[in-house]
Each structure stands twice: as structure tokens, then as C-alpha cells.
C-alpha positions as CSV (number, residue, x, y, z in Angstrom):
1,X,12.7,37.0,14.7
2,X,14.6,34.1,12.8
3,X,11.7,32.2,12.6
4,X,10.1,34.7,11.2
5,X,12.5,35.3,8.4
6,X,13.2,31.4,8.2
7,X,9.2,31.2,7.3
8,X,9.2,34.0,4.7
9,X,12.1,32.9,3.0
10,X,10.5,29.0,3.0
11,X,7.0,30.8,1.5
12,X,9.1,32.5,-1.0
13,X,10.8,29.8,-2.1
14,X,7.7,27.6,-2.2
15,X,5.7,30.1,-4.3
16,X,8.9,30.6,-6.9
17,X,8.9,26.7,-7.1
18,X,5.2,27.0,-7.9
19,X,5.6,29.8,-10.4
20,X,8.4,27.6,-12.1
21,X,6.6,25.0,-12.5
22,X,3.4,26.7,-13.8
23,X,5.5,28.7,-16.5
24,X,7.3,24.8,-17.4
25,X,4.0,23.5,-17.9
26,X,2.5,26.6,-20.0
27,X,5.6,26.1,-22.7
28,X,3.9,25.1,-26.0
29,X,1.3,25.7,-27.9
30,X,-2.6,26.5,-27.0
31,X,-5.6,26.3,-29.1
32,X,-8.9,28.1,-28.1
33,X,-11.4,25.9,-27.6
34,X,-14.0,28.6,-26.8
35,X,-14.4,31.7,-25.3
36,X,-17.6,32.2,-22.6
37,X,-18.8,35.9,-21.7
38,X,-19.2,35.7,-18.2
39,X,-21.8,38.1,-17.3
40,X,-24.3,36.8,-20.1
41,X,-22.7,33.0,-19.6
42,X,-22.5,33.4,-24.2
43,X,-20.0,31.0,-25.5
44,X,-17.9,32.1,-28.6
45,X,-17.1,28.9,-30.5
46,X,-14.3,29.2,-32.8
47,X,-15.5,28.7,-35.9
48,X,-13.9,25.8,-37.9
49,X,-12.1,27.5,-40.1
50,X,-10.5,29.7,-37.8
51,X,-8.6,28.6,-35.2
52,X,-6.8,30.8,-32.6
53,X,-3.6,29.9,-31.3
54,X,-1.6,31.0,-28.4
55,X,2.5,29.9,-28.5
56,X,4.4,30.2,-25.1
57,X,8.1,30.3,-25.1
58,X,10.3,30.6,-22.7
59,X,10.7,34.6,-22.4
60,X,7.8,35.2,-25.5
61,X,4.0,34.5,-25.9
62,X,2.5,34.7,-29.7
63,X,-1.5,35.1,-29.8
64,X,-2.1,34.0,-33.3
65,X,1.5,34.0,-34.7
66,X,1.8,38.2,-34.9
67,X,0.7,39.4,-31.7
68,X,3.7,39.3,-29.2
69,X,4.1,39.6,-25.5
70,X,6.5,39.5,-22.6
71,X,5.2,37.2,-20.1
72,X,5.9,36.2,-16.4
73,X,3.6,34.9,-13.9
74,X,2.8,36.2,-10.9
75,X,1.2,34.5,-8.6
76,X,-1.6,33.4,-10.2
77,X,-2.0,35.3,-13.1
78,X,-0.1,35.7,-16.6
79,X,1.3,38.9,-17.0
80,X,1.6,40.3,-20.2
81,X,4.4,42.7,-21.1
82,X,3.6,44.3,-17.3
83,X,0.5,45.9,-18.3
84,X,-2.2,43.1,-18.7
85,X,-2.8,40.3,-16.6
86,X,-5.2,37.2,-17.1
87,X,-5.9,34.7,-14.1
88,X,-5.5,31.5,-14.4
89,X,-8.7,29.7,-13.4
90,X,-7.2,26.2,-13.9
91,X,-4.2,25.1,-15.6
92,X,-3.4,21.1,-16.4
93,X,-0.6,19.6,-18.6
94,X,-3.4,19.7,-21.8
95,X,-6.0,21.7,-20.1
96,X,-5.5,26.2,-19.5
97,X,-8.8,28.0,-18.4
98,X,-8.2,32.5,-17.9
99,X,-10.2,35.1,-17.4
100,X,-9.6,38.4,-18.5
101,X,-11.2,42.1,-18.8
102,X,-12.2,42.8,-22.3
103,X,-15.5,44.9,-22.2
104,X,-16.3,42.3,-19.3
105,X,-14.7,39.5,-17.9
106,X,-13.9,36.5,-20.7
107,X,-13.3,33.5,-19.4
108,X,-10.9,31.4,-22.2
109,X,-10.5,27.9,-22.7
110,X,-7.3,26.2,-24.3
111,X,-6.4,22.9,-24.7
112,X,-2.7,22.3,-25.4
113,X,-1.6,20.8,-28.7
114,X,2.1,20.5,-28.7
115,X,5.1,20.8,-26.0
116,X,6.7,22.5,-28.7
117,X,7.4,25.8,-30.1
């Protein structure tokens, strides 16, 4: 039995580590780079006058400077205000790929432009 409870608590303190550093490296701002329907595989380009930005900070997220959320992640996913969720598909220190439901699944691509906030 105390192995047992020795390996849950090691899993859950790997997975918090993991969730730390995902959240650490999702700090800063995103620009969409495109947006790809994924049932009919049609990419929305921003056009380029209009760009879309997403700000993470620590305890906020801004979607285009006057849309705001709560966020935490969860496993693999970003949950918003605990009501929406997107998955992360990939995420690098310049690179964020999600999916989310929006009349079909979206998958988003964001390349980061700043550490900052």
C-alpha cells in the first residue's frame, strides 16, 4: 500500500511540474498565424491587416486585447474560465498549435512574439 501511495504522489508531482512548466512557457504574447477547419482541412489566413492576438498572464488570458479569461491547464488542455477548454496539439517556446469546438473542431496556430505582457 505505500508503494502505492509513494507512486501516486511521484505521478502527481510529475504532472504539476509538467503543468508548471507548460503555463511558464505559454506567458506572453501569441499571434495567429492561421486557423485550419479540420473536417474540410480550409485554412483561415489572417488577413494582413488584421492580426489576432492572444496575451497570457500569469492568472489572465486577453484574446485580442478585450476578450478576457481565467485560465489553468489541465492536463493537456487550456481551460478557460472552467467552461471551455482547447487542447494543446503542440506547444514550443515560439511555436502553440489547439484545437477547439466552434461549429467543428479548429485547429489554431500561434507563433509567440514576445515573453512579455
Amino acid at each position: 500500500m505505500k508503494k502505492l501511495i509513494f507512486i501516486l504522489l511521484a505521478f502527481a508531482i510529475s504532472c504539476c511540474k509538467q503543468n508548471l512548466k507548460k503555463k511558464e512557457t505559454l506567458i506572453g504574447t501569441w499571434e495567429v498565424v492561421y486557423a485550419t477547419e479540420i473536417e474540410t482541412g480550409e485554412n483561415n489566413w489572417p488577413e494582413d491587416d488584421q492580426k489576432h492576438v492572444v496575451v497570457f498572464k500569469p492568472d489572465s488570458v486577453y484574446v485580442d486585447s478585450h476578450i478576457e479569461y481565467a485560465w489553468s491547464i489541465e492536463g493537456d488542455s487550456i481551460v478557460l474560465d472552467k467552461y471551455n477548454a482547447v487542447y494543446i496539439k503542440k506547444l514550443t517556446n515560439n511555436e502553440l498549435i489547439v484545437i477547439y469546438e466552434f461549429f467543428g473542431e479548429i485547429e489554431l496556430k500561434l507563433k509567440k512574439t514576445s515573453n512579455n505582457y
